[in-house]
C-alpha angles and dihedrals in degrees: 000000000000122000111239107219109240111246110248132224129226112219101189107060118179086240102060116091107236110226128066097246089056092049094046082049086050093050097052092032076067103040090054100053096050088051088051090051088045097047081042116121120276076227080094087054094051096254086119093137097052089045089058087045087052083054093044100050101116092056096045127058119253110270100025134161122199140182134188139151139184112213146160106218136119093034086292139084119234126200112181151152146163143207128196130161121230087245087062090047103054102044103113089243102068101049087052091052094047102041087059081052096048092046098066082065096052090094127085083216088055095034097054084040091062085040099052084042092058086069107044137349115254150196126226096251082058097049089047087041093058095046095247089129130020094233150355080264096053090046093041085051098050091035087059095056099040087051099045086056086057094245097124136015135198141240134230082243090065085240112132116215125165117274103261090225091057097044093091091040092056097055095037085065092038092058082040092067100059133108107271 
């Protein structure tokens, strides 16, 4: 069998200093970079908003969550957040309140309604003429819901658009809902 040569290692590389005191400046030039890359922002990591709330500590709460989103749709521009602690979130009450919200949206006809209605108001006619909904009964039905929940509102003109204040929460549960 034929013998493989070891590889061999050159120990003196162009790149090394050469006296101890280099080398040892080397060394420490190295350790603290990486503590530096180690002590970095999680900002780096895409935690840029919980690196804002840890700045932030002494004006929330402790154990907050918080939305928000700035965004052009529906012929409007929305600007939004929201701030609750956990001891707001847990209390019985408002799970009861949010799940009767969340349950006007637990429907695909509801659910392409908002989405159409992030793009434009409209009125019942349109939702019936683009084939969103089967008739002015179905619509009327699923309008109903959505706007008892408080997701849409109407106009005088007979025109539904999203509430403005529900426009970020939507698409906060929207994203919400997605495989993390």
């Amino acid at each position: 069998m034929p013998s493989i040569p070891e590889p061999q290692r050159n120990t003196r590389n162009a790149t090394q200093p050469a006296s101890a005191e280099e080398r040892l400046a080397a060394l420490e030039a190295r350790v603290e970079a990486l503590e530096n890359a180690a002590a970095e922002s999680s900002a780096a990591q895409g935690f840029w908003v919980v690196d804002a709330l840890h700045a932030q500590r002494d004006q929330i709460p402790e154990g907050s969550v918080i939305f928000g989103g700035d965004i052009d749709a529906a012929g409007g521009s929305y600007s939004y957040q929201w701030q609750r602690p956990i001891s707001t979130l847990t209390e019985p009450s408002m799970w009861s309140e949010s799940f009767e919200r969340l349950s006007a949206l637990a429907h695909p006809v509801r659910g392409e309604i908002l989405r159409r209605l992030l793009q434009a108001p409209a009125q019942v006619a349109e939702l019936v003429d683009e084939e969103i909904v089967t008739s002015t009964s179905t619509a009327y039905h699923h309008l109903s819901a959505l706007s008892h929940a408080g997701w849409i509102k109407k106009s005088g003109s007979g025109t539904y658009e999203i509430a403005p204040a529900r426009v970020i929460p939507l698409l906060t549960i929207i994203s919400a809902g997605e495989d993390h």
